[in-house]
Short mmCIF file of the C-alpha atoms (twelve columns), coordinates in Angstrom:
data_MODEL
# 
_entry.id   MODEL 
# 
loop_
_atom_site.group_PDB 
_atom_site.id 
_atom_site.type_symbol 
_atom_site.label_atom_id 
_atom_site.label_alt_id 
_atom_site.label_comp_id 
_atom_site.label_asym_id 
_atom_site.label_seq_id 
_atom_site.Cartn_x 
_atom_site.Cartn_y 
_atom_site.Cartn_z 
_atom_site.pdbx_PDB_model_num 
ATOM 1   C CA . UNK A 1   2.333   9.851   13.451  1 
ATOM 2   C CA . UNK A 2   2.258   5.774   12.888  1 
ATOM 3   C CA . UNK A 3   0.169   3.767   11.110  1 
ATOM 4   C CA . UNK A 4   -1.301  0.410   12.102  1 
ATOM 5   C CA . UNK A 5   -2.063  -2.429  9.516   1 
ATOM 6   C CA . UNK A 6   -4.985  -5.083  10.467  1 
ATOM 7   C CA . UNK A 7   -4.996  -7.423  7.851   1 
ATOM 8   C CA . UNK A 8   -7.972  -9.685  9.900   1 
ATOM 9   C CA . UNK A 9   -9.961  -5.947  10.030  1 
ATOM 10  C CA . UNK A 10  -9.068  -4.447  6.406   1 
ATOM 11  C CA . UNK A 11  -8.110  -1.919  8.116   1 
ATOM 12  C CA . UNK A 12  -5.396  1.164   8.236   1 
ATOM 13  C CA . UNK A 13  -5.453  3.272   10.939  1 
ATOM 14  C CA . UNK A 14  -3.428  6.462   11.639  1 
ATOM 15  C CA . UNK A 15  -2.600  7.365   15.266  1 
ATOM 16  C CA . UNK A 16  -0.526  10.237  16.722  1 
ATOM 17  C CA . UNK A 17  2.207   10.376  18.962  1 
ATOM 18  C CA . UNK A 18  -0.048  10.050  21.595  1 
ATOM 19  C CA . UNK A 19  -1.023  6.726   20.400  1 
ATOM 20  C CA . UNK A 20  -5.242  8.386   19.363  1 
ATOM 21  C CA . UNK A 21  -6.784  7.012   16.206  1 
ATOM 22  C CA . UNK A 22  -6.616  10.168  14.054  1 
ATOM 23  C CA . UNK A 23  -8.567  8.273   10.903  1 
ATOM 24  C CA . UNK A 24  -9.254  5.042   9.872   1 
ATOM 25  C CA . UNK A 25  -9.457  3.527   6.517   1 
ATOM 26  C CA . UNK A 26  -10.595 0.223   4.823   1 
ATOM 27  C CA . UNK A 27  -8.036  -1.657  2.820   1 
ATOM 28  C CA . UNK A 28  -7.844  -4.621  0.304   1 
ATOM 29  C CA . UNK A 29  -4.337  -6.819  1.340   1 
ATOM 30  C CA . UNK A 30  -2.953  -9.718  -0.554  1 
ATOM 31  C CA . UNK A 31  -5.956  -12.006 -1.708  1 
ATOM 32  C CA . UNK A 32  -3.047  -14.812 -1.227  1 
ATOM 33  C CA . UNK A 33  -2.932  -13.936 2.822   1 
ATOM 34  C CA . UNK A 34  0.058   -13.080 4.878   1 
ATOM 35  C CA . UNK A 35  3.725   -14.215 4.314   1 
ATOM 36  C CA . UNK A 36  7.109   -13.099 4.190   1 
ATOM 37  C CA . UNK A 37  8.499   -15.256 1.428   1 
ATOM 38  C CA . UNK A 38  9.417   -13.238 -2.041  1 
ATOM 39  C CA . UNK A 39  7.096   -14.319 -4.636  1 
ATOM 40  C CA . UNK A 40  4.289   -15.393 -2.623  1 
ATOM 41  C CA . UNK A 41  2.030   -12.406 -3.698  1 
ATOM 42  C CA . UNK A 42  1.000   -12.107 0.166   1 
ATOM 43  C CA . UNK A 43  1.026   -9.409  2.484   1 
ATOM 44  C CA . UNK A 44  4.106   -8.790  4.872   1 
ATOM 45  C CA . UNK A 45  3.728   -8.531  8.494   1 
ATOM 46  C CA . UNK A 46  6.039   -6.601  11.095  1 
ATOM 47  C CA . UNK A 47  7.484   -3.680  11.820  1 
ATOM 48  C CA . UNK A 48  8.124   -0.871  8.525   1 
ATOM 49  C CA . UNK A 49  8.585   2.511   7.515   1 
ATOM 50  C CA . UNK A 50  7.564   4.390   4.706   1 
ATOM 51  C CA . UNK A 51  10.910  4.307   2.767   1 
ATOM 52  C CA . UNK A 52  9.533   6.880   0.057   1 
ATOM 53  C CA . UNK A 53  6.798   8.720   -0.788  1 
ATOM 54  C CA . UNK A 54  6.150   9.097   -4.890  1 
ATOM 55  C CA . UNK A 55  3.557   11.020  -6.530  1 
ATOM 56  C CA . UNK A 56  3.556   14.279  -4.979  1 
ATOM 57  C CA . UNK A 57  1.313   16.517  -7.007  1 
ATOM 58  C CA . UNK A 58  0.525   14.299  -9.810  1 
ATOM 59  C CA . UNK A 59  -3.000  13.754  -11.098 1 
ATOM 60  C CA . UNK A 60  -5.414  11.889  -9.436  1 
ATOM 61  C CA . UNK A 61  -5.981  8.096   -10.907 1 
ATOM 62  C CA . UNK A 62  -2.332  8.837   -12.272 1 
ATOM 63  C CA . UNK A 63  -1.020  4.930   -13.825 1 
ATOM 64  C CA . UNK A 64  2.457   4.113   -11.736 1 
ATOM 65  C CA . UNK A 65  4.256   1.148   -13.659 1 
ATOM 66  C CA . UNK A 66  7.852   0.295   -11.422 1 
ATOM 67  C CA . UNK A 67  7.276   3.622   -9.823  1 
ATOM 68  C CA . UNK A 68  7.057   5.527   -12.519 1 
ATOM 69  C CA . UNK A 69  4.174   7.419   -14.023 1 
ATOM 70  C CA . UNK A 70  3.334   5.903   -17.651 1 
ATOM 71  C CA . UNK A 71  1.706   9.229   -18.910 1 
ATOM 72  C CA . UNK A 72  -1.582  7.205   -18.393 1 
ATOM 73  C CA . UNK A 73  -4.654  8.504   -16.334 1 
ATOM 74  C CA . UNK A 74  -6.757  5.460   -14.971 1 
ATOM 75  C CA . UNK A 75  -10.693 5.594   -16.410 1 
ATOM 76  C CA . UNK A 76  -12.886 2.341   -17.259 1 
ATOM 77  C CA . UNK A 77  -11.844 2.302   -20.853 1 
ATOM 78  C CA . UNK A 78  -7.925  1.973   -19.952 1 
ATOM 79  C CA . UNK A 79  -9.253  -0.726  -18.038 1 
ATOM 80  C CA . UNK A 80  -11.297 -2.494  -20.461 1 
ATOM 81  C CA . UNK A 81  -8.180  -2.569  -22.872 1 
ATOM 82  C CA . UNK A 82  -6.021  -4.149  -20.093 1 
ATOM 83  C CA . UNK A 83  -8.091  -6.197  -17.985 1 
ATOM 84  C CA . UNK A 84  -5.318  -8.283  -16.074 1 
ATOM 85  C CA . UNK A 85  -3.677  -5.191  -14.814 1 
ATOM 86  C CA . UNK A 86  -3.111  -4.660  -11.234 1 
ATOM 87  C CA . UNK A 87  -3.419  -0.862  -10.932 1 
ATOM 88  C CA . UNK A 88  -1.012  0.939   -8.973  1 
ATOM 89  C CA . UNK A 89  -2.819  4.735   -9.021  1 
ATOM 90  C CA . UNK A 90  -2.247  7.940   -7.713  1 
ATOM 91  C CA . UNK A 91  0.322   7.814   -4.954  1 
ATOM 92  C CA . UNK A 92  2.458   5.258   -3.523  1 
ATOM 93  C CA . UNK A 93  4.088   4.697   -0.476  1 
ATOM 94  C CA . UNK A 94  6.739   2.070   -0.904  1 
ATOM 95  C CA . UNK A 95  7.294   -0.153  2.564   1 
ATOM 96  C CA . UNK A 96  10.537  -1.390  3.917   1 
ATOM 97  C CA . UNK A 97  11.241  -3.856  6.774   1 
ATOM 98  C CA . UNK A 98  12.320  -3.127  9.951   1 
ATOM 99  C CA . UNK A 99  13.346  -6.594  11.109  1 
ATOM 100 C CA . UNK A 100 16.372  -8.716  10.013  1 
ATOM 101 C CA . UNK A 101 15.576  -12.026 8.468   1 
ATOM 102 C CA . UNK A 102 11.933  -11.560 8.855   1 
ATOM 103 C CA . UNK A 103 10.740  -8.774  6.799   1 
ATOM 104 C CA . UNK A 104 14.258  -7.343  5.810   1 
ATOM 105 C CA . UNK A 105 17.088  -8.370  3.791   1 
ATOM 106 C CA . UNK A 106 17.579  -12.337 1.930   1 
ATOM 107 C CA . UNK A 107 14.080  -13.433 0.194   1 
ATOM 108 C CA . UNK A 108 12.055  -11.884 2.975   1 
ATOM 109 C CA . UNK A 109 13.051  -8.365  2.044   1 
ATOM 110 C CA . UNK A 110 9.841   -5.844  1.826   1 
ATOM 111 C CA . UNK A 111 11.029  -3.349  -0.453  1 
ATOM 112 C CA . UNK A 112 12.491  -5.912  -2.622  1 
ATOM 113 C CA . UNK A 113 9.255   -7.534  -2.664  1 
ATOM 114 C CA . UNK A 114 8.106   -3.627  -3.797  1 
ATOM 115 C CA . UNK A 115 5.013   -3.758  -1.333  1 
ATOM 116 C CA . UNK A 116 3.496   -0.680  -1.047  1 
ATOM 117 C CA . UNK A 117 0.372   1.357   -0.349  1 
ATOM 118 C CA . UNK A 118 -1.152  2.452   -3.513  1 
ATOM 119 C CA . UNK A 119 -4.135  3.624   -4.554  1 
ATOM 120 C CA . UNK A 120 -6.847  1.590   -6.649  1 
ATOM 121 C CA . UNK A 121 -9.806  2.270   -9.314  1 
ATOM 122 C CA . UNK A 122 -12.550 3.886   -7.194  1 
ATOM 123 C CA . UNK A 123 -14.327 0.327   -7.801  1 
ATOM 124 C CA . UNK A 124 -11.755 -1.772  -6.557  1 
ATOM 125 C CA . UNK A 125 -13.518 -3.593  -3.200  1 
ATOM 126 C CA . UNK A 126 -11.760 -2.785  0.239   1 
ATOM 127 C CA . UNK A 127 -12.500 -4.099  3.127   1 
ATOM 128 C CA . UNK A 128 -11.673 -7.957  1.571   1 
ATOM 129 C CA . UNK A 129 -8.476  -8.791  0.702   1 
ATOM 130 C CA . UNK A 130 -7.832  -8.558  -3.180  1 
ATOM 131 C CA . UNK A 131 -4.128  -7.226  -4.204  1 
ATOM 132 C CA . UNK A 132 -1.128  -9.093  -5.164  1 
ATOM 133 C CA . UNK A 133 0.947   -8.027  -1.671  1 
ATOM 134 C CA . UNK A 134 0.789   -4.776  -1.232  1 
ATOM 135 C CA . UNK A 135 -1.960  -2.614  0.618   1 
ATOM 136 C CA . UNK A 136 -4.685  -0.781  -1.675  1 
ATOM 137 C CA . UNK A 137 -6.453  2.027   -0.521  1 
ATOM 138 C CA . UNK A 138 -9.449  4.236   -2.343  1 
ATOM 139 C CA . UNK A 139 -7.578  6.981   -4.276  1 
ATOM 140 C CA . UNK A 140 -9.009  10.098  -1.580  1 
ATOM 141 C CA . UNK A 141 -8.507  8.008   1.955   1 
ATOM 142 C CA . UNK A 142 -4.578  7.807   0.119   1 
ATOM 143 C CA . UNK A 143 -4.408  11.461  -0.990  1 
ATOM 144 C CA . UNK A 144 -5.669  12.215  2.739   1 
ATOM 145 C CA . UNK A 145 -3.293  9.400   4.202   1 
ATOM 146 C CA . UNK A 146 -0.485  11.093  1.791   1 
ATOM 147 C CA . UNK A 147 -1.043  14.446  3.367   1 
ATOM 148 C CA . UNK A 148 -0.331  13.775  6.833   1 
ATOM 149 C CA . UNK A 149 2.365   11.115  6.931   1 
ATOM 150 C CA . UNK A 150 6.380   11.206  6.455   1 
ATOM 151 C CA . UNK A 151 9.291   9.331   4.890   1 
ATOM 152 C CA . UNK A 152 9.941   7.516   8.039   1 
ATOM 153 C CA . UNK A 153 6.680   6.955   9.400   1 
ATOM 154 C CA . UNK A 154 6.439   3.749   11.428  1 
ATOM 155 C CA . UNK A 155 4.179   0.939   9.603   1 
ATOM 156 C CA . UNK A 156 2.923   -1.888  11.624  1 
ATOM 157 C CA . UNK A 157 1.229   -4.781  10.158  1 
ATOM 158 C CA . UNK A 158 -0.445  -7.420  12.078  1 
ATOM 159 C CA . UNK A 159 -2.583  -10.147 11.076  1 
# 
């Protein structure tokens, strides 16, 4: 399995090893656009892998804070009491570059940047770009997405 990225499309697809679309998805990438550069809340491009996989079994709508579970389960009243949160929920898949001085290593470096697919609040919009860098998904296309993917699966993202 691989996955595909188009940030122009919103879109995440997941192909086999024979290179057939197996599902697609719509996403929400960085609001900000695409870039490398740490601290530019934008969406890397290039070649990745999924570096780790955290979440496994945990609730749906589960709150993730640094990659760790706060105890919290997302619902519209958590929300209204923190309403600048970005909402990392149910699963992530943390991201890390492939290529050397582009999306890996110095201030370029993906998984120092901590981009990852996450899920979102079931009324999060996808299909526009919205998040802070990282790619958000609708909590059951990433529980479906979690399912059938690997620590090691390729990520490509293209703009």
């Amino acid at each position: 399995m691989r996955i595909h990225i188009s940030i122009n499309r919103q879109q995440l697809v997941l192909l086999n090893d024979e290179g057939k679309v197996v599902r697609d998805y719509l996403i929400s990438s960085a609001r900000n656009g695409v870039g490398q550069q740490r601290g530019s809340f934008c969406t890397p491009l290039g070649k990745h892998i999924i570096r780790a996989k955290i979440g496994d079994k945990l609730p749906v709508n589960t709150v993730f804070v640094k990659r760790r579970p706060t105890g919290e389960i997302y619902t519209p009243k958590l929300a209204e009491r923190f309403p600048g949160r970005d909402w990392i929920l149910t699963r992530i898949m943390w991201l890390s570059g492939c290529e050397i001085g582009f999306n890996r290593l110095g201030l370029v470096d993906t998984m120092r940047r901590y981009i990852y697919i996450h899920g979102s609040p079931d009324s999060a919009k996808m299909g526009k770009p919205g998040s802070i860098g990282c790619i958000r998904m609708h909590n059951c296309d990433l529980l479906d997405l979690f399912e059938q993917v690997a620590v090691g699966t390729a990520v490509e993202i293209t703009s």
